[in-house]
ZALO-973638 format. One record per residue (C-alpha): residue in one letter; x, y, z. Coordinates in steps of 0.25 Angstrom, whole numbers. Layout:
# residues N
aa_east_north_up
a_X_Y_Z .
...
END
This chain:
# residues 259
aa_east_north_up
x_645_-124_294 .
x_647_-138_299 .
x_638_-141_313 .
x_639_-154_315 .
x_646_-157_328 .
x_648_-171_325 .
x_658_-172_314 .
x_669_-172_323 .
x_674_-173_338 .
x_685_-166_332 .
x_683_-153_326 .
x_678_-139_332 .
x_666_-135_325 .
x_669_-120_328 .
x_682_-123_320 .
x_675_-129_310 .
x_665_-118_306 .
x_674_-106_306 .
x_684_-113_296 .
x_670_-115_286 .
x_670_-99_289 .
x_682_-97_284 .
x_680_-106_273 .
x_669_-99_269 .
x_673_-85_270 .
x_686_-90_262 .
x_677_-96_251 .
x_669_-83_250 .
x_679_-72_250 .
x_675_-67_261 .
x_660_-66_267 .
x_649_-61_277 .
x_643_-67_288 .
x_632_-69_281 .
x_638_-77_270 .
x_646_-85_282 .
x_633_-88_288 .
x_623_-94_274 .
x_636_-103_269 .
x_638_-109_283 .
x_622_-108_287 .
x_627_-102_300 .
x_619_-90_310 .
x_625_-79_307 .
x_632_-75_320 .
x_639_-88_319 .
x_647_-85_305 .
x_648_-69_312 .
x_655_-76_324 .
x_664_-85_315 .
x_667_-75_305 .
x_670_-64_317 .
x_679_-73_325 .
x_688_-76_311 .
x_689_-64_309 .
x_692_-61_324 .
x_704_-71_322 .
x_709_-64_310 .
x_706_-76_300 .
x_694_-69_293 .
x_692_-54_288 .
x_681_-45_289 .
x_680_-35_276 .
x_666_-27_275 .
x_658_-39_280 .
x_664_-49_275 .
x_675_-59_280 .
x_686_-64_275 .
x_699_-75_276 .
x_710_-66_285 .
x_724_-67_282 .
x_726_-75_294 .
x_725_-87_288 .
x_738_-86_281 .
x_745_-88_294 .
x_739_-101_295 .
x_741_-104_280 .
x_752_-100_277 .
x_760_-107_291 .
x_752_-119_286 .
x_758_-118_272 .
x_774_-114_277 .
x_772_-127_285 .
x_770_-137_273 .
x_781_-143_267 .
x_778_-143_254 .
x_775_-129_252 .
x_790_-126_257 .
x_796_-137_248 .
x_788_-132_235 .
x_786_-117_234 .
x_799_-112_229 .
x_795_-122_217 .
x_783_-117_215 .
x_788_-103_214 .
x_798_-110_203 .
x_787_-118_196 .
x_780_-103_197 .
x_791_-97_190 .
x_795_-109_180 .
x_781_-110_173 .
x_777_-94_177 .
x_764_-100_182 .
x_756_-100_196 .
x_762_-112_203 .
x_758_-118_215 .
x_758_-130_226 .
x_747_-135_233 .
x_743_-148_239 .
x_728_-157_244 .
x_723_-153_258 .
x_712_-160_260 .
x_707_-163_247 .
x_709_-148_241 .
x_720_-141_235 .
x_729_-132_243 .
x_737_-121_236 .
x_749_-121_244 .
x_760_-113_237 .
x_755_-103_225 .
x_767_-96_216 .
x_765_-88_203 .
x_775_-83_192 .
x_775_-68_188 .
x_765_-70_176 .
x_757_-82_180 .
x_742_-82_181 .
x_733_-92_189 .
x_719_-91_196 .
x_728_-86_208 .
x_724_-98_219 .
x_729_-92_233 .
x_739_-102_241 .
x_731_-109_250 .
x_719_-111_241 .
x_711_-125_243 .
x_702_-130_229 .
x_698_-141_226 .
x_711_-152_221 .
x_701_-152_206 .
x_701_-137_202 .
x_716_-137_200 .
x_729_-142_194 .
x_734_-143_209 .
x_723_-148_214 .
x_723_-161_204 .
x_737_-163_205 .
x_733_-166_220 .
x_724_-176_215 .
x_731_-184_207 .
x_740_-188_221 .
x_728_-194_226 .
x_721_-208_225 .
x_708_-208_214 .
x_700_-212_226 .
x_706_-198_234 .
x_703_-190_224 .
x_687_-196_225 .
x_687_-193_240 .
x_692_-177_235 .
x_682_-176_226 .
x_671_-182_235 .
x_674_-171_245 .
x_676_-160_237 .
x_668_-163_222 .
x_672_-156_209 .
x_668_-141_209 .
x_671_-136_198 .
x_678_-124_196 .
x_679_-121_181 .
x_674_-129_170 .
x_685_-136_167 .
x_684_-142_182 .
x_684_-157_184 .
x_670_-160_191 .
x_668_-175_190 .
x_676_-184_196 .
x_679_-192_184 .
x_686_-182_175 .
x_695_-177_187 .
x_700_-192_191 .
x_704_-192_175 .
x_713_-177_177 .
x_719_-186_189 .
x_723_-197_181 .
x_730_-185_172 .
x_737_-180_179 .
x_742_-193_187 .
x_747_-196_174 .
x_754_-185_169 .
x_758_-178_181 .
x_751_-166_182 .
x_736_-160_183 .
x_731_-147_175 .
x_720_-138_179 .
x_715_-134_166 .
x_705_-121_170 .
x_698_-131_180 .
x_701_-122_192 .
x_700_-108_185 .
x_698_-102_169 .
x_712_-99_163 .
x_721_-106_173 .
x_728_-119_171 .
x_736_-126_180 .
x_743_-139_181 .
x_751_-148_193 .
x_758_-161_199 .
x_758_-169_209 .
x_769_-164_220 .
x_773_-180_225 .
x_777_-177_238 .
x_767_-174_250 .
x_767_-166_261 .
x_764_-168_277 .
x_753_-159_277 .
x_747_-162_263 .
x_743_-175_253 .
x_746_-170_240 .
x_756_-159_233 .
x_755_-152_219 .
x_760_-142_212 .
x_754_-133_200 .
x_756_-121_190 .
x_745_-113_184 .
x_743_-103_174 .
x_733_-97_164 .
x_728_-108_153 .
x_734_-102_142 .
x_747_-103_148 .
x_747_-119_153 .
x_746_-125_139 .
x_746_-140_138 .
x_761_-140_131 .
x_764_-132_144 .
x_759_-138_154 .
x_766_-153_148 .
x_777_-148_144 .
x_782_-137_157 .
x_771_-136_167 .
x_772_-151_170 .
x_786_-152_169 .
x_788_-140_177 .
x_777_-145_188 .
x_784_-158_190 .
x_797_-152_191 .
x_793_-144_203 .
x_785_-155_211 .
x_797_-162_208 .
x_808_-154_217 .
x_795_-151_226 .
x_796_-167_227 .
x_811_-167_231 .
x_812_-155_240 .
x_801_-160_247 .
x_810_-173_250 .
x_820_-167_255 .
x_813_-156_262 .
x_814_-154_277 .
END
């Protein structure tokens, strides 16, 4: 838990802390107090106090000593989301896209560096590693995520990955610089980025660019995924891609003339 008083004039430690709770308690699926207490090397009274006034405020849960994210949340999220442009502009063509290609599809956008699932839709019979709206991950791990990073400079995407790193997530994961900078050059080129089991086994995914930015965020993309066997490479050059930049397309032009 951070201490040190003077790494801003303008920040309310207090604040500060009881968002690395929440963090944390969302990161572990729910926790104790004691588990609160070893990951931010705090007394214990201090993560009881914490966790208890959280739950006071309905944002965390308590279940048979554990705590958990409340639903309260969703009122800030989901005003948050209803409140961004592009999300009113682009979901009835995801729904579409969804439809069209009988796959999960999905738009997200960078928020500081990470990827932001903003919009999730899904046919009747497609199948995905089911990633909730509102999920963060690192830009590297996905199709998404790649896209995003093909929008900005060489020397931003350095600065990303000096503050995140590479963790890798499967084996096929880019973990070294070098061999991620050569995918970006991909899919500058062609137009679209594939996540080929990099975030999980058996799922395959690929996205474009979204050439429009909104007030609240730097860069846009859009992306459909599916089980492997499903995304062949035929597919994926000769439909998916077409499909994708077909939708990001009108998504381009509503948002033009969108008030």
């Amino acid at each position: 838990m951070t201490t040190d008083k003077s790494a801003s004039k303008n920040r309310i430690q207090a604040v500060e802390n009881a968002f690395e709770v929440v963090e944390v308690v969302q990161e572990s699926n729910g926790c104790s107090v004691n588990y609160i207490r070893e990951e931010l090397d705090i007394p214990r009274s201090t993560a009881y106090i914490y966790l208890k006034t959280l739950e006071e405020l309905g944002y965390l849960k308590k279940k048979e000593g554990e705590y958990f994210i409340g639903l309260k949340f969703l009122k800030h999220g989901g005003y948050a989301r209803q409140n961004v442009d592009i999300y009113q502009i682009a979901r009835h063509e995801i729904d579409k896209l969804a439809e069209e290609t009988q796959a999960v599809a999905t738009i997200g956008c960078e928020d500081d560096g990470l990827r932001a699932l903003l919009y999730r839709t899904e046919a009747g019979e497609a199948v995905s590693d089911n990633p909730p709206t509102g999920e963060y991950t690192k830009m590297h791990w996905t199709a998404l995520g790649k896209a995003l990073l093909s929008q900005k400079s060489d020397a931003e995407i350095e600065a990303v990955v000096d503050r995140y790193g590479l963790p890798k997530a499967t084996e096929q994961t880019h973990t070294d610089l070098d061999s991620l900078m050569e995918d970006i050059e991909q899919i500058r080129s062609r137009g679209y980025s594939i996540d080929n089991n990099e975030r999980s086994r058996g799922v395959k995914a690929i996205a474009t660019p979204v050439a429009i930015h909104d007030d609240l965020f730097e860069n846009i993309a859009i992306s459909v995924a599916g089980p492997t066997s499903k995304f062949t490479e035929d597919r994926i050059q000769n439909e998916l891609s077409t499909l994708l930049q077909e939708t990001a397309n009108v998504i381009e032009l509503k948002k033009e003339y969108y008030r």
